[in-house]
N, C-alpha and C positions, 0 to 999 in steps of 0.2 A: 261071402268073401269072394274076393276078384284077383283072379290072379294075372298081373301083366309081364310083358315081356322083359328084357336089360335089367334084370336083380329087380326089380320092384316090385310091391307087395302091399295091395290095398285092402285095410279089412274096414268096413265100415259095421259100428254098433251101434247105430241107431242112434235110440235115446237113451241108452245104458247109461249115461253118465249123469243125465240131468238130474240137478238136486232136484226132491220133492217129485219124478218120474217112479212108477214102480218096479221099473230095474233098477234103482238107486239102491240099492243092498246087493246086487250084484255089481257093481259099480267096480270094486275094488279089485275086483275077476276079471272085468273086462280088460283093468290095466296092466294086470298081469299074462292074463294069457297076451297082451300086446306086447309086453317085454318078454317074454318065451318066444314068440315068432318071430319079431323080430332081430336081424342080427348085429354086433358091437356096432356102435355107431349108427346104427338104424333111426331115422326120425319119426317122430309119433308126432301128429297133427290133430289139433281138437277146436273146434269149432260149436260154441255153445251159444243160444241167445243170448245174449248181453245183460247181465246181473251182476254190477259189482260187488257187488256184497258176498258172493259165491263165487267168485274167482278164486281169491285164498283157499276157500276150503278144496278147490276142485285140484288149485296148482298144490297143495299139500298132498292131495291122494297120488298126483302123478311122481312127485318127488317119494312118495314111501311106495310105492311100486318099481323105484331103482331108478327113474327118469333122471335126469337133469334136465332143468325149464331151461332153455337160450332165451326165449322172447313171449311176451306178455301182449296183447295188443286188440283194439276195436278196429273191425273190418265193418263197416255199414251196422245193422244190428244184433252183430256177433263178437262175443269175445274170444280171440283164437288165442294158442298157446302152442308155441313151438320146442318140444321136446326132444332128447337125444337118448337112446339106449346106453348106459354108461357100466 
């Protein structure tokens, strides 16, 4: 974890997230401890190789760890997801 200047607060988890990685059972940990550090309105950014078929389930985990998704979107060969601490 990196901690920067102006209220900002970057935690990077790796591959915690990837379906089929074997932090993918801790998965749901990592989304939560990012909704614990983060504060009301705080934005969570996720960046996954690009697998549509895996988007649903990944933006489902961040919506039941308390997210709200804003934006859904392909950046070159990643599918990002722009979430909000609600």
């Amino acid at each position: 974890m990196l901690e920067m200047g102006a209220g900002l607060f970057v935690a990077d988890f790796g591959r915690g997230l990837r379906k089929g990685s074997l932090e993918e059972k801790q998965r749901n940990d990592y989304l939560k401890e990012a909704y614990r550090i983060l504060q009301p309105f705080g934005l969570l950014l996720v960046a996954e190789p690009a697998k549509v078929e895996k988007q649903k389930e990944l933006e489902g985990a961040i919506k039941e760890a308390g997210f709200k998704v804003l934006e859904a979107y392909q950046r070159a060969s990643f599918s990002c997801m722009l979430a909000v601490k609600v």
